[in-house]
Legacy VTK file of the C-alpha trace (Angstrom):
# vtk DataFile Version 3.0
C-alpha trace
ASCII
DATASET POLYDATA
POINTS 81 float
0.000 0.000 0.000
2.716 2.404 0.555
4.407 1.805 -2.547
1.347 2.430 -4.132
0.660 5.860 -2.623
4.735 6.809 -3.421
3.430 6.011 -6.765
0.796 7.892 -7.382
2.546 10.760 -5.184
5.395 10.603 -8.084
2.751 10.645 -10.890
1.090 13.782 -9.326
4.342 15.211 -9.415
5.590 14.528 -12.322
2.736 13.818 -14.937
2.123 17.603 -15.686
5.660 18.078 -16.686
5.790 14.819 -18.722
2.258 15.971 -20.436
3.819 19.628 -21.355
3.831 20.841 -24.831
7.626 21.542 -25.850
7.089 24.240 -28.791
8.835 22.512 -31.937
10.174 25.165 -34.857
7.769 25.900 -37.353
7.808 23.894 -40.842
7.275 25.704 -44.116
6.032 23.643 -46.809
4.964 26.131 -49.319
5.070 29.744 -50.193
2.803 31.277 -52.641
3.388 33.301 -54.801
7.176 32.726 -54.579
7.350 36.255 -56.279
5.106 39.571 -56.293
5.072 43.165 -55.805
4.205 45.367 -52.871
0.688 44.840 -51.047
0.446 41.233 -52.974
-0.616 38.678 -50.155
1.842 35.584 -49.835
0.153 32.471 -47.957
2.687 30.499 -46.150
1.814 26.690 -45.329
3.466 24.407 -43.029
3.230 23.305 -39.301
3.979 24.402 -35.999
3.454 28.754 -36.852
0.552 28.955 -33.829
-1.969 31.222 -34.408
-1.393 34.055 -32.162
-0.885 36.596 -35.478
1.115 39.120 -32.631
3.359 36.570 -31.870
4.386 35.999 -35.377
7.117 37.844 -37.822
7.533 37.457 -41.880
10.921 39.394 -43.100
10.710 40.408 -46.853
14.500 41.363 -47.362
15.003 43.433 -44.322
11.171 44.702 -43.804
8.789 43.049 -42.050
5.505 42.056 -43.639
2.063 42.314 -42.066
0.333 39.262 -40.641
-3.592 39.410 -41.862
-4.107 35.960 -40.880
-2.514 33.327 -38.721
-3.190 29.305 -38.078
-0.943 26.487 -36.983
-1.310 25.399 -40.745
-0.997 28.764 -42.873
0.176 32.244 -42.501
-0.995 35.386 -44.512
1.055 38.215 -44.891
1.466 41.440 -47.124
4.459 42.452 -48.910
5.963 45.331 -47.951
5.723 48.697 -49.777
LINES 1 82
81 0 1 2 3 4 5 6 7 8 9 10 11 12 13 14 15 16 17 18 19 20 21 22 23 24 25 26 27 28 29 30 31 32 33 34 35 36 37 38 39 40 41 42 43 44 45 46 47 48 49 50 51 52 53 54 55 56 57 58 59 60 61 62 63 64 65 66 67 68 69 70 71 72 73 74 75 76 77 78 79 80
């Protein structure tokens, strides 16, 4: 019985660490258009970008793009002017 309750003491402890989430880096798979001028709209698919659209930056060269919409999956973002 004691064992037991060390047990289940241990998995009380130490089952919400095991269960966390580690982030993983984000997996582009496509990028379309792969060319286009300023205010064109490039859709980014892949894995892993979250979809908090603050929390997210898309570099064009040296300026950053703006994030109209964000997913896990896909990211939208203007070019640039």
């Amino acid at each position: 019985m004691k064992r037991m309750k060390r047990l289940i003491y241990c998995l009380i402890i130490f089952l919400p660490w095991a269960l966390q989430v580690h982030a993983q880096a984000p997996v582009i798979s496509n990028i379309e258009p792969v060319e286009g001028y300023p205010n064109t709209r490039v859709v980014i698919t892949g894995t892993g970008f979250g979809s908090n659209a603050s929390a997210l930056r898309v570099w064009f060269d040296h300026v950053q793009g703006t994030i109209v919409e964000a997913s896990d999956l896909a990211i939208e973002v203007t070019v640039p002017v």
